[in-house]
MARLUM-596624 format. One line per field, with one value per residue (C-alpha): residue number from 1; z negated, y, x. Coordinates in steps of 0.001 Angstrom, whole numbers, m for minus. Layout:
<sites>
num <- (NUM  ...)
c3 <- (Z  ...)
c2 <- (Y  ...)
c1 <- (X  ...)
</sites>
This chain:
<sites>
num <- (1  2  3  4  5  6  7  8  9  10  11  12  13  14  15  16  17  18  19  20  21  22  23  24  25  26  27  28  29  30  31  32  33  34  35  36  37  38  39  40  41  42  43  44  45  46  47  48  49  50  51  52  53  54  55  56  57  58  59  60  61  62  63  64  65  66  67  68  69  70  71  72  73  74  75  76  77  78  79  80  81  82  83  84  85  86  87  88  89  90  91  92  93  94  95  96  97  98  99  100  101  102  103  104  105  106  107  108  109  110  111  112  113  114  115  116  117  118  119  120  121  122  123  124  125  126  127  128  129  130  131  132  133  134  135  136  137  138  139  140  141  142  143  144  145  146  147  148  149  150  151  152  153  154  155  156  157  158  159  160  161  162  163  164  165  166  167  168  169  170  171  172  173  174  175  176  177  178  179  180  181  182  183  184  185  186  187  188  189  190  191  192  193  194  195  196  197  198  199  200  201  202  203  204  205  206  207  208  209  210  211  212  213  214  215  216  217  218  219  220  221  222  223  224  225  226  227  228  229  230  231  232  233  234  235  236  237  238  239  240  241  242  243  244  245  246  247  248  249  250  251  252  253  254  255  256  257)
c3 <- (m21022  m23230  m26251  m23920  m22758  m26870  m27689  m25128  m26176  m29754  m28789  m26452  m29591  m31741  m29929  m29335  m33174  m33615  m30484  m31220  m33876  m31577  m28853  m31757  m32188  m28845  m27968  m30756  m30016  m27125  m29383  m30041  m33792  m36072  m34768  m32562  m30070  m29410  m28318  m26257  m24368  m24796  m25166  m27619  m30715  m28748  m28163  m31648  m32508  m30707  m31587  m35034  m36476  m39806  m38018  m36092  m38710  m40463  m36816  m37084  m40853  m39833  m36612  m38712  m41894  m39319  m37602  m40412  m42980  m39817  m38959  m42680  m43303  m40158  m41636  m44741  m43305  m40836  m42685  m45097  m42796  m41011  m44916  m45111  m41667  m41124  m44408  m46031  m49960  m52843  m53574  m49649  m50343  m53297  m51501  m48460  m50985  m52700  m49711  m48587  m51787  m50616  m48730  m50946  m53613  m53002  m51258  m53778  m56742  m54827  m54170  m57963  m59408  m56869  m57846  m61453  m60986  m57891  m59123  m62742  m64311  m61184  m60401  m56739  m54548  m52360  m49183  m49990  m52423  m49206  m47174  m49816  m50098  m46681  m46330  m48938  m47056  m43449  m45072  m44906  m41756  m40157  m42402  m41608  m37364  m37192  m39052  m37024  m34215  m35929  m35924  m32328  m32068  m31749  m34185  m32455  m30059  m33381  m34723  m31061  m31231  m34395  m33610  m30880  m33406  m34085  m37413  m39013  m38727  m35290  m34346  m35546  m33794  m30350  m30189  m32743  m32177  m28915  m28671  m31339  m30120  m28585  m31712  m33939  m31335  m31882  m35773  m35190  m33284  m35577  m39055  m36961  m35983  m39650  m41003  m39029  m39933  m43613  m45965  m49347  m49872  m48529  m50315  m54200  m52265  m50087  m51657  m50923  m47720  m46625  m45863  m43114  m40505  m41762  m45155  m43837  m41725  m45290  m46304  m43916  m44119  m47606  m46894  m43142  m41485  m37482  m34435  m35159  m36690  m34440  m31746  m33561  m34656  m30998  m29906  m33062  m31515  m28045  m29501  m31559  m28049  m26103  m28916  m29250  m25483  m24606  m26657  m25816  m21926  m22436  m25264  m25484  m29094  m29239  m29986  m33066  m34842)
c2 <- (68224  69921  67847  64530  65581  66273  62789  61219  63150  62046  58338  58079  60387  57433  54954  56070  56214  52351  51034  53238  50268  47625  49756  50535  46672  45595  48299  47747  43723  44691  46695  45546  46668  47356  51254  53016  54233  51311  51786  49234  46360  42642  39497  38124  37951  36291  33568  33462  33414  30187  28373  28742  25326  27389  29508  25965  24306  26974  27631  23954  24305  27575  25751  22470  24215  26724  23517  21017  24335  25552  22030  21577  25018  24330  20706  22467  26331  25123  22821  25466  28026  25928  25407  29026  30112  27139  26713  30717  29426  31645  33691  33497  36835  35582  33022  34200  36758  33647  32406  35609  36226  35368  38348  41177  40022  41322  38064  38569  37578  34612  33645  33987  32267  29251  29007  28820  26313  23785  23942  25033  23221  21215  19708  19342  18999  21854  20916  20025  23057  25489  23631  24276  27909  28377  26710  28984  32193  30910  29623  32651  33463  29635  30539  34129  33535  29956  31938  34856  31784  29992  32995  33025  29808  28718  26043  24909  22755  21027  20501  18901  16713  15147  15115  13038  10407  11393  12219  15368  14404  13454  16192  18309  16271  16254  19341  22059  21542  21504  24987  26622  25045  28999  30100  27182  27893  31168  30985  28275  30659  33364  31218  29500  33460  34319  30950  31325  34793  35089  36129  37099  32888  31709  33569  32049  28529  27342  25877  24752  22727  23394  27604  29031  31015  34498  33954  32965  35897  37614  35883  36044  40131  40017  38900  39884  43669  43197  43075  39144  39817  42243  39806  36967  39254  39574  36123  36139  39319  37457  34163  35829  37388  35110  33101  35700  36984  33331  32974  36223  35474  32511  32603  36422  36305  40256  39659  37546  39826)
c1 <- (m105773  m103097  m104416  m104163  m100405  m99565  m101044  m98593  m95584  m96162  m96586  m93491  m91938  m92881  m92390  m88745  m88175  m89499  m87425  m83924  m82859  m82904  m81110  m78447  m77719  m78052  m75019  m73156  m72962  m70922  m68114  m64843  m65727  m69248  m69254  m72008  m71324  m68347  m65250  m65130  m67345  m66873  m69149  m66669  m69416  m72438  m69618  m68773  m72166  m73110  m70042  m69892  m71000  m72744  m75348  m75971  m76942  m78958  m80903  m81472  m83136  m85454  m86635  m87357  m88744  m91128  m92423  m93146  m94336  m96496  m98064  m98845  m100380  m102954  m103553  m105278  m106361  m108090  m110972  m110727  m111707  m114353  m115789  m115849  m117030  m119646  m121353  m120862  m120990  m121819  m118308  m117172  m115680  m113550  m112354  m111196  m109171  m108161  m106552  m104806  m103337  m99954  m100023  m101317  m98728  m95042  m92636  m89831  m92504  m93838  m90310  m89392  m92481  m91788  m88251  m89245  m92073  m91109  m86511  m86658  m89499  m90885  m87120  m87803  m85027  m84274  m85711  m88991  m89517  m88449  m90730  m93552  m92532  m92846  m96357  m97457  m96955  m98177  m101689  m103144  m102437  m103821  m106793  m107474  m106800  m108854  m111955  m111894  m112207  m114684  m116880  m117132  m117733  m121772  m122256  m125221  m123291  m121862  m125357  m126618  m123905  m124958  m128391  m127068  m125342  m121944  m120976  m119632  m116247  m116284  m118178  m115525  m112959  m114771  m116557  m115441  m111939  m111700  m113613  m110834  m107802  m106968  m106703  m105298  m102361  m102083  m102167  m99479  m97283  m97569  m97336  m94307  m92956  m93654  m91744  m88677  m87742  m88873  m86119  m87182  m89140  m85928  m83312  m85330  m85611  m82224  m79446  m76215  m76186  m79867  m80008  m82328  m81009  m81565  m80104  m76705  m76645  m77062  m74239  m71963  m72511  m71117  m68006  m67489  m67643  m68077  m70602  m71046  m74734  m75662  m75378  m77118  m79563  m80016  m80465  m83080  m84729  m84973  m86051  m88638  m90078  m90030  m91737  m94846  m94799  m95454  m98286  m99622  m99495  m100978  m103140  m104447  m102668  m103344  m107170  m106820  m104527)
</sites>
């Protein structure tokens, strides 16, 4: 009992220590000025936060680029993973690792080495480079979350189907597909989630006119000292959970993570 009561403290403890940030920047996007606790209470910044044409624009770019990088990441992890799952070649191992990659090595190099190759040598246009970058780091989560689908899926009903005349790819279309679709969602909602607040892929790949949302908040720190970003990065915060609750309520995101 006294071991069960000392397990509790330590998670509320914990959990505590995880939550105070948020609670920090939530109060201090009331203050008249960036200082905790505030002096004074006003919704002033939220105001300024939604009127200001800049962070507009950039919300516009992160909710495009997350959509379009998202989309194109499921369009090739998801017959990947069905290669891997359904047929198990020689080397499976190696090529999941192959695929999630992108996460072992640090963001900032990925960033870097994409800058180099797709602006410096590649001479791709800013845009389309960001929206490459992008893909890059969500395929390994489309792959990793449609094969841990795939796996429960009984490929029996594939093979019946085209024992019954319907080819491979129609098979696919009409019966595999359909029987995933819970977790191509929820791999879309988190490579989406993952897309819209990624900062170190960004910050190598935007470029004058075209930045994402989080790197002008970086910029507009460097030259500006009040509770403005605090209250964006609230409306990000809330965005981002209503984004993943969403899913979760209606997807059971929690078991594919």
């Amino acid at each position: 009992m006294r071991r069960g009561r000392a397990l509790l403290v330590v998670a509320i403890l914990t959990y505590l220590f995880l939550l105070s940030p948020f609670v920090v920047i939530f109060v201090v996007s009331f203050g008249q000025t960036l200082a905790f606790p505030p002096s004074g209470l006003t919704i002033q910044w939220y105001e300024k936060a939604i009127s200001m044409r800049m962070f507009r624009d950039a919300f516009k770019v992160s909710l495009m680029v997350g959509l379009v990088a998202t989309l194109v990441a499921l369009l090739l992890g998801v017959p990947a993973a069905y290669a891997i799952v359904r047929y198990a070649p020689k080397g499976r191992q190696y090529m999941e690792f192959a695929f999630e990659s992108p996460i072992v090595v640090p963001a900032l190099v990925i960033g870097f080495a994409l800058l180099r190759f797709l602006v410096h040598v590649g001479d791709i246009p800013v845009l389309p480079a960001l929206l490459i970058g992008h893909t890059v780091i969500v395929i390994p989560y489309a792959v990793r979350v449609t094969a841990a689908s795939l796996r429960n899926f009984d490929f029996t009903v594939e093979e019946a189907a085209m024992s019954l005349g319907a080819p491979q790819w129609k098979a696919f279309l009409r019966v595999v597909l359909p029987n995933i679709r819970t977790g191509v969602l929820a791999a879309f909602i988190l490579g989406f989630t993952l897309s819209f607040n990624n900062v170190p892929i960004s910050l190598f790949l935007t470029g004058p006119g075209i930045t994402t949302l989080p790197i002008q908040m970086l910029s507009y720190m460097e030259y500006y000292y009040n509770p403005l970003i605090a209250a964006l990065s609230v409306l990000v915060i809330l965005f981002t959970v209503l984004v993943t609750q969403a899913a979760e309520r209606t997807l059971g995101l929690s078991k594919f993570m």
